[in-house]
VEXBAKOL-100296 format. One line per 5 residues: number of its first residue (from 1); their letters; for each residue x, y, z of C-alpha. Coordinates in Angstrom, 1 decimal, m for minus. Last residue first. Layout:
! residues N
NUM = A = X/Y/Z ~ ...
! end
This chain:
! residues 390
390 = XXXXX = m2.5/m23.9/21.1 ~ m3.3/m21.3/18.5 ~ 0.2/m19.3/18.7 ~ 0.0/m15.4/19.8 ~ 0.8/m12.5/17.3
385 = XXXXX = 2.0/m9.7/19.6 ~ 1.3/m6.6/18.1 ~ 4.2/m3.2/17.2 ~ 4.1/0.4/15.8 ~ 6.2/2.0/12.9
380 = XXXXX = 5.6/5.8/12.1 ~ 6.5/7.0/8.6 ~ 6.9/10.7/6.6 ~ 4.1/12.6/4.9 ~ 0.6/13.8/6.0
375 = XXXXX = m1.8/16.7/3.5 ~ m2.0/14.0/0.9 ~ 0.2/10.8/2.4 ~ 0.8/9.5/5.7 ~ 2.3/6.6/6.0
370 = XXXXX = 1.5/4.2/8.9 ~ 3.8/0.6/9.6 ~ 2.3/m2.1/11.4 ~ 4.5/m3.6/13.2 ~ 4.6/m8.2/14.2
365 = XXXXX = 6.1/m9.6/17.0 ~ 5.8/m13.4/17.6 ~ 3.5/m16.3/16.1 ~ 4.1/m16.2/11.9 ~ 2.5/m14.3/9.4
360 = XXXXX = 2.6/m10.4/10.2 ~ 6.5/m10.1/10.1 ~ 5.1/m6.9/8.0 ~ 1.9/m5.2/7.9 ~ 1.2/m1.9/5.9
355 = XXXXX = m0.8/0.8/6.6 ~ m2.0/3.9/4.4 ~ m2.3/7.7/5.7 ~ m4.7/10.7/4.9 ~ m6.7/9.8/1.8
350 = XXXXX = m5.9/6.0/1.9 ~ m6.7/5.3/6.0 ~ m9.1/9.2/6.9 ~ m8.1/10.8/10.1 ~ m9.8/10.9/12.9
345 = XXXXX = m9.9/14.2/14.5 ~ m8.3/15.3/18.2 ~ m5.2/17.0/17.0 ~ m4.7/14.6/14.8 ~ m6.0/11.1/15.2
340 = XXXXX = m4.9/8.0/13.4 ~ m6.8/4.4/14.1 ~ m5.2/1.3/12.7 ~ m6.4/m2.2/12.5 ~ m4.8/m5.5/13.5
335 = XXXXX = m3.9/m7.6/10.7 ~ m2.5/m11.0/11.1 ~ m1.9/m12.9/7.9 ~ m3.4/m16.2/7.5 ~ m3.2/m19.5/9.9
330 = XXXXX = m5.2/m19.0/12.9 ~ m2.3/m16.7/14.9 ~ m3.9/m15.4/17.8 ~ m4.1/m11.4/18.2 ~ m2.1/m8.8/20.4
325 = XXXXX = m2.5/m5.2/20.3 ~ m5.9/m4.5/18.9 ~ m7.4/m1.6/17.6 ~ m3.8/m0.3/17.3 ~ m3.5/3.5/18.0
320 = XXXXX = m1.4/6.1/16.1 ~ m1.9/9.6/17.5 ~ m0.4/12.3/14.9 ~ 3.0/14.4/15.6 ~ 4.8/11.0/13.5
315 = XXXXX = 2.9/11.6/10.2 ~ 4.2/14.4/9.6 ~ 2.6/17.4/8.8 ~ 3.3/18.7/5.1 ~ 4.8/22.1/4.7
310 = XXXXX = 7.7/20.6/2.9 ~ 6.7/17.1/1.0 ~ 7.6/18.4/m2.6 ~ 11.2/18.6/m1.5 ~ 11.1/15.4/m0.9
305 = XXXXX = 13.1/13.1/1.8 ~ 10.4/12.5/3.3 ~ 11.5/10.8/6.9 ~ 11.0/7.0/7.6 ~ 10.9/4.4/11.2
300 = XXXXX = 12.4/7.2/13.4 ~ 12.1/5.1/17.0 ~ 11.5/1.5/14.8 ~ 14.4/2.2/12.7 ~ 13.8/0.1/10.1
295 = XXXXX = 16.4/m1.4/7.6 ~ 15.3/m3.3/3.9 ~ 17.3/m6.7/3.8 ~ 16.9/m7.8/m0.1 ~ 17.4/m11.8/m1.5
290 = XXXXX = 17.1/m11.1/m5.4 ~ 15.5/m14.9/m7.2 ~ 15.6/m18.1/m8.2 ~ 13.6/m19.9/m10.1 ~ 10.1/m22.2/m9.1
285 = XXXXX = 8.4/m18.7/m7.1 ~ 5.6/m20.0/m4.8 ~ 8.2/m20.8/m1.8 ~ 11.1/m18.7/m2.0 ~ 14.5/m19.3/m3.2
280 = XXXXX = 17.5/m16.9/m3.4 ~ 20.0/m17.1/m5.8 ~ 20.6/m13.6/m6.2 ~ 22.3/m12.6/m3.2 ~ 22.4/m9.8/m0.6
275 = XXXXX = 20.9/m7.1/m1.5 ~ 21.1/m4.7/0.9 ~ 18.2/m2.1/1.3 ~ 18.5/1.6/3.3 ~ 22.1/2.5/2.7
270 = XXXXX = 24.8/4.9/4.3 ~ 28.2/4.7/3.4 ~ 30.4/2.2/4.6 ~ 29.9/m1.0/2.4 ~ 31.3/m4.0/3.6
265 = XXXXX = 28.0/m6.0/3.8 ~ 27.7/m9.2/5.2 ~ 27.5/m12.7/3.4 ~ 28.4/m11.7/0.3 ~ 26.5/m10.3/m3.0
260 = XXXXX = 26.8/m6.6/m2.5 ~ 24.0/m4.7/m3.8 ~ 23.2/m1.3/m2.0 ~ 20.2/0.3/m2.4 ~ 20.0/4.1/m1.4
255 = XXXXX = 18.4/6.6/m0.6 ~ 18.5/10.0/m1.8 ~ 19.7/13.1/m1.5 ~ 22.8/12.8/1.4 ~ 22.9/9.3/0.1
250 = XXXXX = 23.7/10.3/m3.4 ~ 27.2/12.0/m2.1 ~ 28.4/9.1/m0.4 ~ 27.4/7.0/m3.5 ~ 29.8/8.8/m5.6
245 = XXXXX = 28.8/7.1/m8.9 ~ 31.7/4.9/m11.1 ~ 34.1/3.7/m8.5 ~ 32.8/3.6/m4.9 ~ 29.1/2.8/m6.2
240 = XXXXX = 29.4/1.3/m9.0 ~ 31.5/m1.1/m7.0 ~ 29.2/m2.0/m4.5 ~ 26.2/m2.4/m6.8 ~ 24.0/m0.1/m7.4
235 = XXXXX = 20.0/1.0/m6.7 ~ 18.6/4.4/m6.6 ~ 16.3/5.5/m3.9 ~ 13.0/7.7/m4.3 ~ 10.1/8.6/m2.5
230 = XXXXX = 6.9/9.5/m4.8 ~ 5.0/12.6/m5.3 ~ 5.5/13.0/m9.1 ~ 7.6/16.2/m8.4 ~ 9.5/13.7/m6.2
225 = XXXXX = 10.3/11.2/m8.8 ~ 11.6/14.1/m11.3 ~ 13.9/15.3/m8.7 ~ 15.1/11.6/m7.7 ~ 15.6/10.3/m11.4
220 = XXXXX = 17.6/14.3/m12.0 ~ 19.2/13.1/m8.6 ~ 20.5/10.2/m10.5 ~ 21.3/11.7/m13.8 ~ 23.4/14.7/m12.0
215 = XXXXX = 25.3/11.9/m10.0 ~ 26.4/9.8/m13.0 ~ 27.5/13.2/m14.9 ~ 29.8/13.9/m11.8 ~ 31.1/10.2/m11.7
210 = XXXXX = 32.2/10.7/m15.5 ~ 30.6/10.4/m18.3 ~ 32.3/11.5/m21.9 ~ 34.8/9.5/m21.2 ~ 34.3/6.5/m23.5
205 = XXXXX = 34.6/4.3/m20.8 ~ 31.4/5.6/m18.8 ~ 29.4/6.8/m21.8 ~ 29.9/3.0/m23.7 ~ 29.2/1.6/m20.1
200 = XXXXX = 26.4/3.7/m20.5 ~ 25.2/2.4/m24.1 ~ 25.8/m1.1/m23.3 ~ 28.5/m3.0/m24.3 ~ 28.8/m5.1/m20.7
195 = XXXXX = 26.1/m3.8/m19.1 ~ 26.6/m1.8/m16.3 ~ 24.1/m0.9/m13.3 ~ 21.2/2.5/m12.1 ~ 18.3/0.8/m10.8
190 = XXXXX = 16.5/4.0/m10.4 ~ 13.9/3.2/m7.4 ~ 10.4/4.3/m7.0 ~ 10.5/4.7/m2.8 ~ 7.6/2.5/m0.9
185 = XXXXX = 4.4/1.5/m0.5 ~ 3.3/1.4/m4.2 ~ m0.7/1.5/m4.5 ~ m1.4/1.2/m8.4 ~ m2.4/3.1/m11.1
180 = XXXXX = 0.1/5.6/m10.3 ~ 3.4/3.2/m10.5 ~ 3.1/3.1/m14.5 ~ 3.1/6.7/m14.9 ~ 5.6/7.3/m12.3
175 = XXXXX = 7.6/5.3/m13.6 ~ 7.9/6.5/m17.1 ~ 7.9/10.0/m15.6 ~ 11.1/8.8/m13.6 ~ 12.8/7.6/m17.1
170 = XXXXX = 12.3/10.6/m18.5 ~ 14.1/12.2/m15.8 ~ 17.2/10.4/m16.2 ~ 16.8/10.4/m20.0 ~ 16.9/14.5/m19.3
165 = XXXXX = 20.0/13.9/m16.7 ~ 21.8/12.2/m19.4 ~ 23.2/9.2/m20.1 ~ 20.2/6.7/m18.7 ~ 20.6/3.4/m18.8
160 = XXXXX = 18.1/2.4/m16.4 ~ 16.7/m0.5/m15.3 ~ 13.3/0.8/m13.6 ~ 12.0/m0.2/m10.1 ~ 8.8/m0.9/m8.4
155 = XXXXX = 7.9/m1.2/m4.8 ~ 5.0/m2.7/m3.1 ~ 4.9/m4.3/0.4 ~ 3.1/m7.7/0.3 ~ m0.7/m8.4/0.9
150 = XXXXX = m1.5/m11.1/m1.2 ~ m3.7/m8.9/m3.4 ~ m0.6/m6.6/m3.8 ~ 1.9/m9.0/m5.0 ~ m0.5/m10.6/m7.5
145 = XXXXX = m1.7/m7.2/m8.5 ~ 2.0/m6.0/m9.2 ~ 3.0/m9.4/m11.2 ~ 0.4/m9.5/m13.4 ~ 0.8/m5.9/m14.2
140 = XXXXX = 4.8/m5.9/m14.7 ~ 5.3/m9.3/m16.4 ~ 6.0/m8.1/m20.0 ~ 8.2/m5.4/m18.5 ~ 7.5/m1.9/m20.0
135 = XXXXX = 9.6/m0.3/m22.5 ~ 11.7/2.4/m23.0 ~ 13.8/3.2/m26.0 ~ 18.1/3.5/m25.0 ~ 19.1/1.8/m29.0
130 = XXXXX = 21.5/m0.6/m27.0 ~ 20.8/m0.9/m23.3 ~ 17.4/m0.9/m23.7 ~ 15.9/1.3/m21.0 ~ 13.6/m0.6/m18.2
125 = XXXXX = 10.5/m1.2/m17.2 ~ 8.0/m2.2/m13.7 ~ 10.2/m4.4/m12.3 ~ 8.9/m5.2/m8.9 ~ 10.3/m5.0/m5.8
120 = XXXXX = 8.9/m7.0/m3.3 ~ 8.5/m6.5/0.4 ~ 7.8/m8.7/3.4 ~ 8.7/m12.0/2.5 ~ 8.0/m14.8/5.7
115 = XXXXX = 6.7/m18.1/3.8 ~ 2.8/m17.1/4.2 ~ 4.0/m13.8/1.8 ~ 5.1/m16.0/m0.7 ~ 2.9/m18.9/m0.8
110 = XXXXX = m0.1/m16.2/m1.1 ~ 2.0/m14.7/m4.4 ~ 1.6/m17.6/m5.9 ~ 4.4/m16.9/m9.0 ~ 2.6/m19.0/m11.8
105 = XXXXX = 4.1/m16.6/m14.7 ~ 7.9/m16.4/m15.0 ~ 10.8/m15.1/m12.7 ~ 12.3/m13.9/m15.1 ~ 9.9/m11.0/m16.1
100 = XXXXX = 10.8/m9.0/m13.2 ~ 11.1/m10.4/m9.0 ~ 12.8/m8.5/m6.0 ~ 12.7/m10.1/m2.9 ~ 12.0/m8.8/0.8
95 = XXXXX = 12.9/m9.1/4.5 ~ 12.6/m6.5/6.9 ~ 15.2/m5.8/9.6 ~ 13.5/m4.0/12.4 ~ 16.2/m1.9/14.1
90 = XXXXX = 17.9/m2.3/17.2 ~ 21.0/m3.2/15.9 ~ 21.5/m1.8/12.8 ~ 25.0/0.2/13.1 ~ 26.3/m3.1/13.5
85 = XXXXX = 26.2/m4.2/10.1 ~ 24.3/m7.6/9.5 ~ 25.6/m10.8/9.3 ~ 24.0/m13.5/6.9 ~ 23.1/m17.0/6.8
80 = XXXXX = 21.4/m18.3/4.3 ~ 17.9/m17.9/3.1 ~ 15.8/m20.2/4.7 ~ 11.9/m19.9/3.7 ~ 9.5/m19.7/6.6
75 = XXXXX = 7.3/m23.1/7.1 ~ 3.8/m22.8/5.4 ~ 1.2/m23.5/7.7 ~ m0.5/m26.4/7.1 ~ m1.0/m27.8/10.6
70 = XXXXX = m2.5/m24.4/11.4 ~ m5.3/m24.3/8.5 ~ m5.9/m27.6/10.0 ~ m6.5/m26.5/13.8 ~ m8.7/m23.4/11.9
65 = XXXXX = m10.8/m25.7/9.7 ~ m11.3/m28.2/12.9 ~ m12.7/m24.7/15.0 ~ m14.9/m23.8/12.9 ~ m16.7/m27.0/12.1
60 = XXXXX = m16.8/m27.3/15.9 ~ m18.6/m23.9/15.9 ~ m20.8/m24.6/12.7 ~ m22.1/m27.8/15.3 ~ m22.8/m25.5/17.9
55 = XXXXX = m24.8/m23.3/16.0 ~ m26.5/m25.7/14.6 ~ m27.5/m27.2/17.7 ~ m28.1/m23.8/19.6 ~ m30.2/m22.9/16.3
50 = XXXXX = m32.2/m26.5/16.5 ~ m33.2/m25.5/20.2 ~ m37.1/m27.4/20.4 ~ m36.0/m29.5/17.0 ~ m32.8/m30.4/18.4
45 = XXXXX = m34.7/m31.2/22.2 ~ m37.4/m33.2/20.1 ~ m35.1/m35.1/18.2 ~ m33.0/m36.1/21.4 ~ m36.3/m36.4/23.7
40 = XXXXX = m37.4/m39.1/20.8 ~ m33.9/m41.4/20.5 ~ m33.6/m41.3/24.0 ~ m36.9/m42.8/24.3 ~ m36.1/m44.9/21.2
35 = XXXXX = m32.7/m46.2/23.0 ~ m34.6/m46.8/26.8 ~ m37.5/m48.9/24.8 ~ m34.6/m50.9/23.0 ~ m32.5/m51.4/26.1
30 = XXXXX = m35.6/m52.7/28.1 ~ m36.5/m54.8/25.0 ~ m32.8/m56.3/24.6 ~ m32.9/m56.8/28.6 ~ m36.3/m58.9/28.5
25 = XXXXX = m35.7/m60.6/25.4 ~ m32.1/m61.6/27.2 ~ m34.0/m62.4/30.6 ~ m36.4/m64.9/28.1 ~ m33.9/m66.5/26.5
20 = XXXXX = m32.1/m67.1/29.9 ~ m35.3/m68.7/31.2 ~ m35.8/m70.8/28.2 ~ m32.9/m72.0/28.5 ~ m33.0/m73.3/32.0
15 = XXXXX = m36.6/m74.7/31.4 ~ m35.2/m76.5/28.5 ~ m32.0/m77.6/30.6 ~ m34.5/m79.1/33.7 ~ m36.5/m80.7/30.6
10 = XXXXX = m33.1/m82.3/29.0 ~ m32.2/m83.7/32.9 ~ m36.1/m85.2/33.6 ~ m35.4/m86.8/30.4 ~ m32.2/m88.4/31.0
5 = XXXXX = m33.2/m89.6/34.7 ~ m36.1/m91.1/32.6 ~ m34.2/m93.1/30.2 ~ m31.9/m94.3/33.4 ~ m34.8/m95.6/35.0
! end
């Protein structure tokens, strides 16, 4: 009895199993018909719109490159805290470095400009300060189409040691030649300084150069640099200025750039650039380097200051129009497009006028700012709002 009480139990549990075995079959089979149906309106629906589907997926693609591009953006270098004089509020203070042989080979230029550098100067030559021959710097080319291909503002300068207003102006041709191969953006600069034993600090305490002398040479620089169609500015430092030059008087000629290693500038006459320090660092440049402010009046951003330029139209009675006046920030330099229009006719960008970008790499305000050049001279400034991603 009890044997078949046991039996009648392990035929009931059989039956049992085999009915959830069989719903289980039937639900893995219902699932696995619904899968390969899916499986065959999905291949036919990307076969039927495989452009939408490619499309779509180069979008996403898109969109993940640009979120990381963000995430890497290169945070803006530090560089100390200074004051500025007060006769620059208002203006656009532009940042910028100077750089020559010293600062080696593997400069990357990209780094620089991503970190917040506006400007460089570049060392193009210089006078030796014992036999006074010329000669280029070793780093000059390299150094000129890296800054230029990562779009920075492009000056060059010459240390001079010029004793007399012919070296002066030699020295200006010897610029000029270099500097006209390329595109420089702003004034070729005489970097005019001491060195101890040098032939002009040999002039200078010898007597036979006084402040008078120093002045001649400079504007000689500035004449020369104008007959060879470039802005000019010489560079000093504060006390060659008050003691040795008459910076006062140069300024009414020329511009100037004032070095003063402090945390604000004491300096009364007038100056476009301050250099500040020269123990800057920048990311993409391993050894230190010149730490320049260069001052923008965005109302009367630049006037020519050469004689060559009279009869030219400025620059400023044209129409300058953004083709776009905000943009969002997707990781690389933001660069909104000019249009100029004189009188009613387009002008020409590199045979009538050039653009540059600062403050272009970051969210926030960025300026484009319009030279004009051939028949056009002087410099407008204009402003773009530079959104952020998310």
């Amino acid at each position: 009895m009890r044997q078949g009480q046991n039996n009648s139990s392990r035929r009931r549990r059989r039956k049992s199993t085999r009915k959830r075995d069989g719903l289980r079959s039937r639900i893995k089979k219902y699932w696995k018909r619904k899968w390969n149906s899916f499986k065959r309106k999905s291949i036919r629906k990307i076969k039927k719109n495989k452009f939408k589907v490619a499309f779509s997926i180069i979008g996403l693609l898109a969109i993940l490159i640009v979120i990381i591009l963000h995430s890497m953006r290169s945070i803006p270098f530090e560089y100390g805290n200074f004051t500025h004089d007060a006769r620059f509020k208002g203006y656009v203070i532009s940042t910028g470095i100077d750089v020559s042989y010293a600062q080696g080979d593997n400069i990357d230029w990209h780094k620089v400009k991503k970190s917040g550098v506006d400007f460089v100067y570049i060392r193009a030559g210089f006078r030796d300060a014992s036999k006074g021959n010329l000669h280029k710097d070793t780093k000059f080319e390299k150094n000129i189409k890296g800054a230029s291909d990562a779009g920075l503002m492009v000056g060059v300068y010459i240390y001079s040691q010029a004793t007399t207003t012919e070296e002066a102006a030699a020295e200006a041709d010897y610029l000029a030649n270099l500097a006209d191969k390329y595109r420089i953006d702003l004034p070729i600069v005489m970097d005019y300084e001491l060195y101890n034993g040098g032939r002009l600090a040999r002039a200078i305490n010898s007597g036979s150069l006084g402040t008078s002398g120093i002045n001649k040479n400079a504007l000689a620089f500035a004449k020369r640099g104008w007959g060879r169609g470039y802005e000019t500015m010489v560079y000093g430092n504060y006390d060659f200025l008050m003691h040795y030059a008459s910076g006062y008087e140069l300024s009414k000629s020329t511009n100037i750039w004032l070095a003063q290693y402090h945390t604000q500038a004491t300096y009364k006459g007038k100056y476009m650039m301050w250099q500040s320090t020269d123990k800057a660092t920048v990311p993409g440049i391993s050894k230190n380097v010149d730490l320049n402010f260069m001052y923008l009046n965005p109302k009367d951003t630049y006037r020519s200051q050469r004689s060559s330029a009279i009869g030219k139209r400025s620059i400023e009675r044209c129409n300058v129009q953004l083709k776009s006046h905000s943009s969002r920030y997707l990781g690389f330099a933001v660069k909104p497009g000019i249009v100029v229009y004189d009188r009613g006719k387009e002008l020409s960008e590199d045979k009538d006028y050039r653009v540059a970008y600062i403050k272009n790499t970051s969210p926030g305000t960025g300026y484009a700012i319009v030279t004009g050049i051939g028949k056009y001279k002087d410099s407008v400034m204009t402003s773009f709002k530079i959104k952020k991603l998310l």
